[in-house]
C-alpha positions as CSV (number, residue, x, y, z in Angstrom):
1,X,-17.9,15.0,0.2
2,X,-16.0,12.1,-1.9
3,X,-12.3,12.1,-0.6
4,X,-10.4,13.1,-3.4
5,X,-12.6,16.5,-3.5
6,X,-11.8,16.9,0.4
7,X,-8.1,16.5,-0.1
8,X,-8.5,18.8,-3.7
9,X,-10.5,21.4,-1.2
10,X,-7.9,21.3,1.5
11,X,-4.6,21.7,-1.0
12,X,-6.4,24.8,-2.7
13,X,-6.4,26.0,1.1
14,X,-2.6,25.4,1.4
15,X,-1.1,25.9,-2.1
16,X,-3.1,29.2,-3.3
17,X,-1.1,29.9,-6.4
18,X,1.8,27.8,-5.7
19,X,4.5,27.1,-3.1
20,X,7.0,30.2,-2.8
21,X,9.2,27.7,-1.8
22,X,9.7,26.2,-5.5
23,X,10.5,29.8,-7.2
24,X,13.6,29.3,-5.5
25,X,15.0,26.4,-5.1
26,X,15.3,23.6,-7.9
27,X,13.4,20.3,-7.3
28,X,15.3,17.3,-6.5
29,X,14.4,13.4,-5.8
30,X,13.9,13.1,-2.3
31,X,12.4,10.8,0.7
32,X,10.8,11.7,3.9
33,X,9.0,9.9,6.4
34,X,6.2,10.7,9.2
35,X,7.8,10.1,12.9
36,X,5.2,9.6,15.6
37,X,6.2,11.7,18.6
38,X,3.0,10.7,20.9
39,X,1.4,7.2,21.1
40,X,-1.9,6.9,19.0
41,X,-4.0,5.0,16.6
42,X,-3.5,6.0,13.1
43,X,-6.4,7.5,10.8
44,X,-6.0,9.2,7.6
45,X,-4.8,6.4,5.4
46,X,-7.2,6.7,2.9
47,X,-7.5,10.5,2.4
48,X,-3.8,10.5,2.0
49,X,-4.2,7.3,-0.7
50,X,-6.5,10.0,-2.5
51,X,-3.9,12.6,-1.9
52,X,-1.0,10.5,-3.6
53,X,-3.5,10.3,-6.8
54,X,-2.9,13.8,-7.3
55,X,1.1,13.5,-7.5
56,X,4.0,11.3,-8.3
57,X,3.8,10.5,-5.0
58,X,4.8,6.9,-3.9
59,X,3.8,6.0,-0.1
60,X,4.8,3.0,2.4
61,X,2.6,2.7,5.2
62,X,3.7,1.0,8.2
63,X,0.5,0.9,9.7
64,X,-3.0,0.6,8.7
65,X,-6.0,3.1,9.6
66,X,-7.5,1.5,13.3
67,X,-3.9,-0.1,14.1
68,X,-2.2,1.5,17.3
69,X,1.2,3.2,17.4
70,X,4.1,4.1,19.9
71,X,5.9,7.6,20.0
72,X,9.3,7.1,17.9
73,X,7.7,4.4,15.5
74,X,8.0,5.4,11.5
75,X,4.1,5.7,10.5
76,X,5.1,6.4,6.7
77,X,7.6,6.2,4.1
78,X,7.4,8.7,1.3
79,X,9.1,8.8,-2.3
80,X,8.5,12.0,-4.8
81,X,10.5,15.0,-5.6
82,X,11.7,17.7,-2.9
83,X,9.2,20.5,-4.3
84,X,5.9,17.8,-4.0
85,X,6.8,17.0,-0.2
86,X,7.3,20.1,0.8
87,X,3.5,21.2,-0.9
88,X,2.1,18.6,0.5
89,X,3.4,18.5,4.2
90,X,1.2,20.4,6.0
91,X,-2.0,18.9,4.0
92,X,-1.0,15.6,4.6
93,X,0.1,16.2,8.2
94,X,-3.1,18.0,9.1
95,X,-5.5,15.0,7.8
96,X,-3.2,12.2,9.5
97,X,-3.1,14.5,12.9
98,X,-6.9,15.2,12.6
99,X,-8.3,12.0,12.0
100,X,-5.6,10.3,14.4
101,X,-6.2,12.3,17.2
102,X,-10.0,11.6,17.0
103,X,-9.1,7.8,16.3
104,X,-7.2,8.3,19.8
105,X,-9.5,9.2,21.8
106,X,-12.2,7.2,20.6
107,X,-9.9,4.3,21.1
108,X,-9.8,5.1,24.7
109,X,-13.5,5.4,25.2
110,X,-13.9,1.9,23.2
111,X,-11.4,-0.1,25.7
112,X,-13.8,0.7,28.3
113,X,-16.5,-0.3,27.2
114,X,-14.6,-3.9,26.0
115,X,-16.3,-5.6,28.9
116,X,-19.7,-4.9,28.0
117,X,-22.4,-5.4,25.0
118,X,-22.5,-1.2,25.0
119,X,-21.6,0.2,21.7
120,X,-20.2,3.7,21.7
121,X,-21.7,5.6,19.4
122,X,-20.7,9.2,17.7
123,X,-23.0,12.3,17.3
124,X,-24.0,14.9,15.0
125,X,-21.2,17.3,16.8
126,X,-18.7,17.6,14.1
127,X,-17.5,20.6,12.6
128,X,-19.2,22.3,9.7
129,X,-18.0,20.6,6.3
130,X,-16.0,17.6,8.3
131,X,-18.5,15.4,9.7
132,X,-17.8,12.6,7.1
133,X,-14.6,12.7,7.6
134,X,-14.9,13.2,11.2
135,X,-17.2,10.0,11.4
136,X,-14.3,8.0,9.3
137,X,-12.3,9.1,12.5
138,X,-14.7,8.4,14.8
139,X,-14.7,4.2,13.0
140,X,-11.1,3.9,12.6
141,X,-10.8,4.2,16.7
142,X,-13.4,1.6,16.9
143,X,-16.8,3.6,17.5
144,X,-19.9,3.1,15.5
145,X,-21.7,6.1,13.7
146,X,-24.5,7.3,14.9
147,X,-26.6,9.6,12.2
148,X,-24.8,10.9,9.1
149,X,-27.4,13.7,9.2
150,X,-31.1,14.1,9.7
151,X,-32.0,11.9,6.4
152,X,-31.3,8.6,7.7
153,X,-33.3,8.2,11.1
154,X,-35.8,10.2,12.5
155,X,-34.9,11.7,15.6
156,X,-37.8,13.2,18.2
157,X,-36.0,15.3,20.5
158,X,-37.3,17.8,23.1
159,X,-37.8,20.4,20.5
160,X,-39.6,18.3,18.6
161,X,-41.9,16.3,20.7
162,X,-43.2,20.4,22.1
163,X,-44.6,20.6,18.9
164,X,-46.1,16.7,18.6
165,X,-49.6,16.4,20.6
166,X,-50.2,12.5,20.0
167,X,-46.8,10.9,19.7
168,X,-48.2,7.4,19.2
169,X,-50.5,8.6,16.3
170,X,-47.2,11.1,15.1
171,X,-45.2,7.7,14.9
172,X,-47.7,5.7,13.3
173,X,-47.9,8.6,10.4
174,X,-44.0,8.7,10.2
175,X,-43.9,5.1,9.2
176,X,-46.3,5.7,6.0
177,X,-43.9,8.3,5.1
178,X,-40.1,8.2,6.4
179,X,-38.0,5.1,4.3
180,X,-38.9,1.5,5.5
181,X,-35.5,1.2,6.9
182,X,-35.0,4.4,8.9
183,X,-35.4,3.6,12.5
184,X,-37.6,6.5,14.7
185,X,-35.8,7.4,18.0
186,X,-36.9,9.8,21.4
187,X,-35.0,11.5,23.0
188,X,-36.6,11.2,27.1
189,X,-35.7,12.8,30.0
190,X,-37.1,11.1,32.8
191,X,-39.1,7.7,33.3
192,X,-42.5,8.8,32.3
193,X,-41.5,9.9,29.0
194,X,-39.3,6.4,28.4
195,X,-42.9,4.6,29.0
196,X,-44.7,7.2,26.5
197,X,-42.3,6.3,23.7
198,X,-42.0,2.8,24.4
199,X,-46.0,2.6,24.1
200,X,-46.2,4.8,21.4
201,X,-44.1,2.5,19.2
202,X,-40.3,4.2,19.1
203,X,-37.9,2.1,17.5
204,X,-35.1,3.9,19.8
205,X,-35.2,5.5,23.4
206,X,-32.3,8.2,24.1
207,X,-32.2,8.1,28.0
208,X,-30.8,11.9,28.0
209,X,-29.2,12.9,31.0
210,X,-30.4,10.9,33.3
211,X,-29.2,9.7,36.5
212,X,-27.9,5.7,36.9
213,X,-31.1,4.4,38.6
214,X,-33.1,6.2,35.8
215,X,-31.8,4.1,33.2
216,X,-31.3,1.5,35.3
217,X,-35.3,1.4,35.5
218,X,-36.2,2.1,31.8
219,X,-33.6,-1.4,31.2
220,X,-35.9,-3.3,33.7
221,X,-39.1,-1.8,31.8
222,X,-37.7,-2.4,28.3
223,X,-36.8,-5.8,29.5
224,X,-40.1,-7.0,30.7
225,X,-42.9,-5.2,28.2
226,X,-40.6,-4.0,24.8
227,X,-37.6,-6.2,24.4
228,X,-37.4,-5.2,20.9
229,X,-36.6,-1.6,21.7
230,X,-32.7,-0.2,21.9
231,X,-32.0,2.1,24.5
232,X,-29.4,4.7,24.3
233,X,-27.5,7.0,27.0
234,X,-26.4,10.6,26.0
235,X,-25.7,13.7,28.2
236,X,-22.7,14.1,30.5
237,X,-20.6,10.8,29.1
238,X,-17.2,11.1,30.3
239,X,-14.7,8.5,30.3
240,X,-15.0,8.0,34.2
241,X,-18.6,7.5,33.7
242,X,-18.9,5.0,30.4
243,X,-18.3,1.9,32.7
244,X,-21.2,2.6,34.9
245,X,-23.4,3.5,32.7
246,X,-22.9,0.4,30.8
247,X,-23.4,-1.7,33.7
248,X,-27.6,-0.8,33.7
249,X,-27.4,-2.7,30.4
250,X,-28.0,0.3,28.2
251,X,-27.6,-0.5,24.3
252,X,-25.3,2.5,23.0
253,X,-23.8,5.5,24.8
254,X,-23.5,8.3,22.4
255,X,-21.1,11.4,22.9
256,X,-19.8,14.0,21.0
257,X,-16.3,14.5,23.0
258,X,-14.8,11.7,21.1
259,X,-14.6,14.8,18.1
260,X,-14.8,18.0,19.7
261,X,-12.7,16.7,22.9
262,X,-9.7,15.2,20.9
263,X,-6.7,16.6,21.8
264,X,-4.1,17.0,18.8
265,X,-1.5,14.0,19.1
266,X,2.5,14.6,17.8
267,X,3.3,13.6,14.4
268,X,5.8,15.0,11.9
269,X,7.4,14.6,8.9
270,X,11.2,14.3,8.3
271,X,13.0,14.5,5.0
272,X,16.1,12.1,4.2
């Protein structure tokens, strides 16, 4: 979904037939700003940009989408008249304390992982209707998208590969068919099934849930026979975890907690 028809789609959730509030009271010129009342790392700057489209709403950011932030610092700066702030509050609150909170916690995951050549990557574990926007998130804290959906890779996993017989064969069928671009990655649970897909020609190997000297020994493979392959770690990523895993010279580490593990931060907005 295009921004401007998420933020449209999230106002017709808010404003139904119009705020109550401005039967009653007369509009006036007014300023507000949003106070950060928990550290974080701002996201949400450009859904707002597309919500200010929609009003007379003038905006001055004081921080840019990926750019961290201390509790008591002024995130915003906001211009319009008293009955447009008001409508738009809780809109424009929700997107900057959605996306922020996931940039947050992906931030944290990303610093420990500043040591290594591991990239941390996002999963399909988004909720319905918000996985682009969730994915926006997900980049602003500094991790890399894994698939937007299933149109853009192809992805074996275990339910998959009980219905593939010959996966070499499978794989060398999928290339005359799938876009020349889209990469082909399995999903392997233990050290037999990394050699299977490395010989039967997959572009990707998830190592999924496996212990440290499991991946630790599809690295050492990889790196002697298939060099060209990327190797990914899933299943049971914490944050206590991401260092160690790293260190067996794994690729990517993908999680979904970054999303579905976020914690709201504090932001709110005060008028003048």
């Amino acid at each position: 979904m295009q921004k401007l028809e998420f933020v449209k789609a999230v106002l017709r959730e808010d404003l139904g037939r119009g705020d109550l509030f401005a039967r009653v009271m007369p509009s006036s010129p007014a300023k507000a700003y949003i106070l950060a009342k928990s550290d974080g790392v701002l996201a949400g700057r450009e859904y707002v940009q597309a919500l200010a489209t929609l009003y007379e709403l003038q905006l001055q950011w004081n921080k840019t989408d990926g750019e961290s932030f201390q509790k008591g610092e002024k995130l915003l700066e906001l211009q319009s008249d008293s009955h447009t702030l008001m409508a738009v509050e809780r809109t424009l609150l929700n997107i900057l304390l959605h996306a922020s909170s996931i940039a947050t916690l992906t931030h944290k995951y990303v610093q420990k992982l500043a040591e290594y050549d591991t990239l941390l990557l996002d999963t399909r574990k988004t909720r319905p209707g918000l996985r682009e926007f969730e994915k926006y998130a997900t980049r602003m804290g500094g991790g890399v998208n894994h698939r937007m959906g299933l149109d853009d890779s192809l992805m074996l996993k275990d339910t998959h590969l009980k219905t593939i017989h010959d996966l070499e064969a499978f794989i060398k069928q999928a290339r005359k068919q799938i876009p020349f671009t889209a990469k082909i990655e399995v999903e392997c649970e233990d050290l037999a099934q990394v050699q299977n897909a490395f010989a039967a020609g997959a572009d990707v190997v998830m190592c999924d849930n496996m212990s440290i000297e499991q991946m630790q020994a599809a690295v050492a493979l990889r790196n002697e026979h298939y060099p060209k392959v990327l190797l990914e770690a899933s299943g049971n990523v914490t944050l206590d975890r991401l260092e160690e895993i790293a260190q067996t010279g794994i690729d990517a580490i993908s999680t979904g907690a970054t999303v579905h593990q976020a914690n709201w931060i504090d932001l709110s907005m005060k008028v003048e």
